[in-house]
C-alpha positions as CSV (number, residue, x, y, z in Angstrom):
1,X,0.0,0.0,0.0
2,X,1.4,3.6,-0.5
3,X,-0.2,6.8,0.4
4,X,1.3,8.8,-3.2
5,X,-0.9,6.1,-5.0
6,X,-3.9,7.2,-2.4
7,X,-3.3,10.6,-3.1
8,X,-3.8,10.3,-6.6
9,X,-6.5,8.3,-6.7
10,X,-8.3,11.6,-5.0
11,X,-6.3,13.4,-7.3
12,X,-4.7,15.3,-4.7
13,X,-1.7,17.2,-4.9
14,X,-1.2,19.3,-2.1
15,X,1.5,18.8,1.3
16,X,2.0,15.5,2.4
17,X,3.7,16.4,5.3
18,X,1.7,19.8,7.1
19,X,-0.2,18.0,10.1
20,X,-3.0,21.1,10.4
21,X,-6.6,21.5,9.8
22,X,-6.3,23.3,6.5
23,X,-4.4,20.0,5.0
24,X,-6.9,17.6,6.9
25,X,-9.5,18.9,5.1
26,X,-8.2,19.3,1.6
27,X,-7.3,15.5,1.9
28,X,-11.0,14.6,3.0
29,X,-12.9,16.7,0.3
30,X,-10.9,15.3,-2.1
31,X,-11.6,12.1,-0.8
32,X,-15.3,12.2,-0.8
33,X,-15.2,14.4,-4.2
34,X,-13.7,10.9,-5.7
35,X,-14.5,8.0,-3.8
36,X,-18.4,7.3,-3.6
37,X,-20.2,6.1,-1.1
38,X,-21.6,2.5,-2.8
39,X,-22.4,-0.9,-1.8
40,X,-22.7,-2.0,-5.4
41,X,-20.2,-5.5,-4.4
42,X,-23.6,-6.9,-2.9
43,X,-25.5,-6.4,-5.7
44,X,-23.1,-7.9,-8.0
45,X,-23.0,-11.5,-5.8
46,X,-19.4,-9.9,-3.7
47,X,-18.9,-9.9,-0.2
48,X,-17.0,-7.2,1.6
49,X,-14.5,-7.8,3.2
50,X,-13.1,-5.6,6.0
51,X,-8.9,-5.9,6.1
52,X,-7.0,-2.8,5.2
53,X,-5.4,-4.4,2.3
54,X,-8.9,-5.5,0.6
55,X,-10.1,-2.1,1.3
56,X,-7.4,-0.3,-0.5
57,X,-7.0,-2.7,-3.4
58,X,-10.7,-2.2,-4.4
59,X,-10.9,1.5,-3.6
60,X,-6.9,2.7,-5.0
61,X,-6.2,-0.3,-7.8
62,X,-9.8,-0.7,-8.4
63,X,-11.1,2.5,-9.1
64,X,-14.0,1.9,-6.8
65,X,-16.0,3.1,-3.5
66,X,-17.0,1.7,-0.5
67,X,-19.6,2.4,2.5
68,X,-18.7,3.4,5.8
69,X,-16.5,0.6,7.0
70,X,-14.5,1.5,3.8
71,X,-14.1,4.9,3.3
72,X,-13.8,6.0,6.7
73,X,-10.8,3.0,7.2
74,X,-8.9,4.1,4.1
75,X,-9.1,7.7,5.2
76,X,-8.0,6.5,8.7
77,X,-4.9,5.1,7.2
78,X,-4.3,7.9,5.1
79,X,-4.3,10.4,8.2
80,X,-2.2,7.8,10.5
81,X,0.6,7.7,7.9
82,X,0.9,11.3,7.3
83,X,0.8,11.7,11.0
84,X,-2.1,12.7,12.5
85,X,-3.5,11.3,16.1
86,X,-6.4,9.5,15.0
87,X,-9.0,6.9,16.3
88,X,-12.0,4.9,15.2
89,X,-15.7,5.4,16.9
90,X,-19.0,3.6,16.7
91,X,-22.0,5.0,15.5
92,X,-25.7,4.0,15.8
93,X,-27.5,5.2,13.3
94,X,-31.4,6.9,13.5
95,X,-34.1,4.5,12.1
96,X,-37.1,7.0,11.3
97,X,-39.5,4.4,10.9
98,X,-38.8,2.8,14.5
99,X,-38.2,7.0,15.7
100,X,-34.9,5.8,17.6
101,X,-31.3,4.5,16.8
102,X,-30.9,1.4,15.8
103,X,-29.5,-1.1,19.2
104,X,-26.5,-1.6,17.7
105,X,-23.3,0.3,16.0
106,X,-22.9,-0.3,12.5
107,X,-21.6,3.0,11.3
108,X,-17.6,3.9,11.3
109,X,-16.3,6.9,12.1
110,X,-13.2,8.8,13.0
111,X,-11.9,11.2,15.6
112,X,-8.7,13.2,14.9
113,X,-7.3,15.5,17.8
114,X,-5.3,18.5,16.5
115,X,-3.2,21.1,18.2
116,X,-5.6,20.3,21.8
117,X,-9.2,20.3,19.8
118,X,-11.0,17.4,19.2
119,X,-12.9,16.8,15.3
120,X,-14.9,14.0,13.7
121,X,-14.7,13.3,10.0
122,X,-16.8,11.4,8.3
123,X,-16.6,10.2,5.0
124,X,-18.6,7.3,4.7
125,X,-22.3,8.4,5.8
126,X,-23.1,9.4,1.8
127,X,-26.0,11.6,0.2
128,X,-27.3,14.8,1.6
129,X,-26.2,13.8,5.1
130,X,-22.6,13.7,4.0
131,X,-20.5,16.5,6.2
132,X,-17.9,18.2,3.7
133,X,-15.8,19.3,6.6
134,X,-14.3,17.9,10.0
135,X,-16.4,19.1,12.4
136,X,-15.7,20.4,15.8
137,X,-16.5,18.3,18.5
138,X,-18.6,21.1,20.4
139,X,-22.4,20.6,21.4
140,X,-25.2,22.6,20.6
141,X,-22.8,24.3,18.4
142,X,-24.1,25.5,14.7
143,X,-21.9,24.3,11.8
144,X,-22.7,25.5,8.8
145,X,-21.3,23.4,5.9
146,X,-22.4,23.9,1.7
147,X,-24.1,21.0,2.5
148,X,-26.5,22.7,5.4
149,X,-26.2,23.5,9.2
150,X,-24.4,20.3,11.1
151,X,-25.1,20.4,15.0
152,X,-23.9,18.1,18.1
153,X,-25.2,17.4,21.0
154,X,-24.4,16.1,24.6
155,X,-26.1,13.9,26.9
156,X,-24.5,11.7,29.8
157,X,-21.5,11.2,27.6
158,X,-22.9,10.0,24.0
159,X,-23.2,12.8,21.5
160,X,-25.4,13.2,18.8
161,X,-25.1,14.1,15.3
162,X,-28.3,16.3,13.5
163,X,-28.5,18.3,10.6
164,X,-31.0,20.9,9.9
165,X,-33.7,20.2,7.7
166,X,-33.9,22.1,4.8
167,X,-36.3,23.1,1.6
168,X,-36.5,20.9,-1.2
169,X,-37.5,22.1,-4.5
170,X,-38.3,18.7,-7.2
171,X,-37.2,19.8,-10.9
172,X,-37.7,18.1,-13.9
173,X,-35.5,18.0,-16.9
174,X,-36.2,21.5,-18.0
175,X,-35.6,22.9,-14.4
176,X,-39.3,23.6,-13.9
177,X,-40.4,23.0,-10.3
178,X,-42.8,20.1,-10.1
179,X,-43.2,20.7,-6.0
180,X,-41.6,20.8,-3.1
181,X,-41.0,20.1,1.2
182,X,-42.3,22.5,3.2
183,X,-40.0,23.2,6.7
184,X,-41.0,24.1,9.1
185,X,-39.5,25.9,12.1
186,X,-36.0,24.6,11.1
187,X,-36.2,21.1,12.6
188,X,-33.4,18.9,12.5
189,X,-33.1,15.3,11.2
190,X,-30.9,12.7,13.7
191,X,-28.7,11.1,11.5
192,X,-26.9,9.0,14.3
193,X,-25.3,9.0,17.9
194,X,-21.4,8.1,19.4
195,X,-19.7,8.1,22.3
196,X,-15.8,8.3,22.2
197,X,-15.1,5.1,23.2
198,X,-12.1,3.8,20.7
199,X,-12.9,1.1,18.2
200,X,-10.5,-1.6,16.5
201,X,-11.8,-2.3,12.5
202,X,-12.3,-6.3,14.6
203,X,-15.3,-4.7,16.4
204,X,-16.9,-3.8,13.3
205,X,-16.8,-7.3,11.9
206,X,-20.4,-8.3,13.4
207,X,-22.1,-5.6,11.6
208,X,-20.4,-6.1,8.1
209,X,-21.6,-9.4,8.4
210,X,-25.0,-8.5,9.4
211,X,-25.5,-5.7,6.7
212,X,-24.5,-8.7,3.9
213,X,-26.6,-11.3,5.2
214,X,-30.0,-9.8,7.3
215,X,-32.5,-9.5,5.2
216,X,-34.3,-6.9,6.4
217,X,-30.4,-4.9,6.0
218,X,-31.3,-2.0,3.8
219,X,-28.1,-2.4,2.3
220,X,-29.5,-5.7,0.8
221,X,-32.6,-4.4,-0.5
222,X,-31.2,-1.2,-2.3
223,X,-28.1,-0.9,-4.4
224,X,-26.8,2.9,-3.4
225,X,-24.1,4.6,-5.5
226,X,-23.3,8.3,-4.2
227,X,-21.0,10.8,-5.0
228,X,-20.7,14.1,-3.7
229,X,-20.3,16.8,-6.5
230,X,-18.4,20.3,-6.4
231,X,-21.7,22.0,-6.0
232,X,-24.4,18.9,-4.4
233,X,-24.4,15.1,-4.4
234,X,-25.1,12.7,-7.1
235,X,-27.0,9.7,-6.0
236,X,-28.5,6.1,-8.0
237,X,-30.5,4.5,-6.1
238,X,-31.9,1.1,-7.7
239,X,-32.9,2.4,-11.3
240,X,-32.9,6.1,-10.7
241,X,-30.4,8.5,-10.7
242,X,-30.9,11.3,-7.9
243,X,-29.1,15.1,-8.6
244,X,-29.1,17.3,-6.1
245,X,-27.7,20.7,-6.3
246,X,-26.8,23.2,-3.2
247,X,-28.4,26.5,-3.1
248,X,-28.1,28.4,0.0
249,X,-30.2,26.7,2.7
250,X,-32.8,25.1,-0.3
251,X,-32.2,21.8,-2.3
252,X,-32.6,21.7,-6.2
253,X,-33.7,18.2,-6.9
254,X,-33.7,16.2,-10.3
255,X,-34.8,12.5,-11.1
256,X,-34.2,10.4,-13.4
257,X,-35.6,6.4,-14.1
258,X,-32.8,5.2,-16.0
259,X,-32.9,1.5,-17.9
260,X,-30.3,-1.1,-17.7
261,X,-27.9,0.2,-19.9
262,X,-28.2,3.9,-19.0
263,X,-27.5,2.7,-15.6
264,X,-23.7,1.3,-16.8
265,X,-23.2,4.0,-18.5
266,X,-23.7,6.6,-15.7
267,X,-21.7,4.4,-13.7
268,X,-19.1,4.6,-15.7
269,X,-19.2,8.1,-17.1
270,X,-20.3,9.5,-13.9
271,X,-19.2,7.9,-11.2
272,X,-16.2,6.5,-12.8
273,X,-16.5,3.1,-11.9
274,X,-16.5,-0.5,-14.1
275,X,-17.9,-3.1,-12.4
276,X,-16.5,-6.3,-13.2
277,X,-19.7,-8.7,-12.5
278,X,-23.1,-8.2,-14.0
279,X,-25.0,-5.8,-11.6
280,X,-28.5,-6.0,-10.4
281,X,-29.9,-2.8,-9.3
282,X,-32.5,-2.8,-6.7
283,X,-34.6,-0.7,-4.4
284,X,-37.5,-2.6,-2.3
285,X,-37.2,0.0,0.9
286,X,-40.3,1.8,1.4
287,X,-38.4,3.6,4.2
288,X,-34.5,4.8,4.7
289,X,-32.2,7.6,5.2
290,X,-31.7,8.4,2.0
């Protein structure tokens, strides 16, 4: 493994050495600008499997993404090598449709402490919940991000991750708005909660397994491929391809039902990846995060 090969696979080309917050973020936009967030392996008859070495291979040789497990690991790596003080946390992520977290953690993410300031970066969570900068670890703190306003908060120890909800306007082809979400009095979604309690990528193994082989595992019953863009996020989701674009604290949204072979080709020309095996798209979740 070898980080100049990580670093251009993100297509990054700034230090390699500076250990500050201006080059931790530069190497995590670019990372999440390039790498999508995809679990497209277990819809073309792949496991995933959780060792450094498989991660890179299919992410740096291969050309491809990864979910959380993934992305957040290889970014992990990245940091510890060029120096930074970093750990691994566990996550539990909200369910809506239960209105609570889910039991247990299935979500990876990482926590870098920098000259006496803690920050969490994520970049395996995907979509419009996707934070495009570390964040501070502060509670009830406002942090406003292109993507929208990011916020933790602090209870007996855990902290909690939300994001304010914002307007959605639905466009079709010719930019014309077909309708939109109405928010009100700036609520905010829970997308997932953490304590700081250090993980190994061993303690992880459980839910990777899981997420394969449950069947009720979202991750089963819908192929996700996400990519976040220099102005919103790019999402396929089964058959249909998802653009958002970011425009102050509204959502431009445009959708697409795309056949079988429009669906390899945007693969390919859009998110840049060639999958080897013959994929099955699919999406039978009524409810999800996405």
């Amino acid at each position: 493994m070898n980080i100049k090969d990580y670093f251009e696979r993100i297509c990054y080309k700034g230090s390699q050495d500076k250990i500050d917050l201006e080059t931790l973020t530069e190497v995590f936009q670019h990372h999440i600008h390039a790498v999508p967030f995809e679990n497209l392996s277990l819809h073309c008859g792949e496991t995933i499997q959780l060792d450094l070495e498989s991660v890179y291979d299919k992410i740096v040789k291969h050309n491809r993404g990864g979910w959380c497990m993934e992305n957040n690991q290889l970014l992990f790596w990245a940091f510890q090598i060029m120096g930074y003080k970093v750990d691994l946390l566990g996550a539990h992520v909200y369910d809506p449709e239960r209105k609570a977290h889910y039991p247990n953690f299935t979500h990876l993410l990482i926590r870098v402490i920098l000259e006496g300031q803690t920050y969490i970066v994520d970049g395996g969570f995907g979509v419009d919940y996707q934070m495009w900068q570390p964040m501070e670890l502060i509670s009830e703190k406002n942090q406003p991000q292109t993507p929208g306003i990011f916020c933790f908060t602090e209870k007996d120890g855990v902290w909690y991750l939300h994001k304010v909800k914002r307007k959605k306007f639905r466009m079709d082809s010719e930019n014309k708005i077909l309708c939109s979400d109405v928010v009100k009095n700036m609520t905010c979604k829970n997308i997932y909660l953490f304590t700081l309690q250090p993980k190994t990528i061993d303690d992880f193994q459980p839910a990777c397994l899981q997420l394969q082989t449950d069947p009720n595992s979202m991750f089963l019953r819908k192929s996700v491929c996400s990519l976040q863009t220099t102005d919103g996020v790019l999402v396929l989701i089964g058959w249909v391809l998802i653009e958002t674009k970011y425009k102050d604290d509204m959502d431009l949204v445009v959708s697409k039902v795309l056949t079988g072979e429009e669906v390899q080709k945007i693969l390919k020309e859009r998110f840049k990846i060639q999958l080897d095996k013959r994929f099955v798209p699919l999406n039978t979740c009524s409810v999800h995060r996405f």
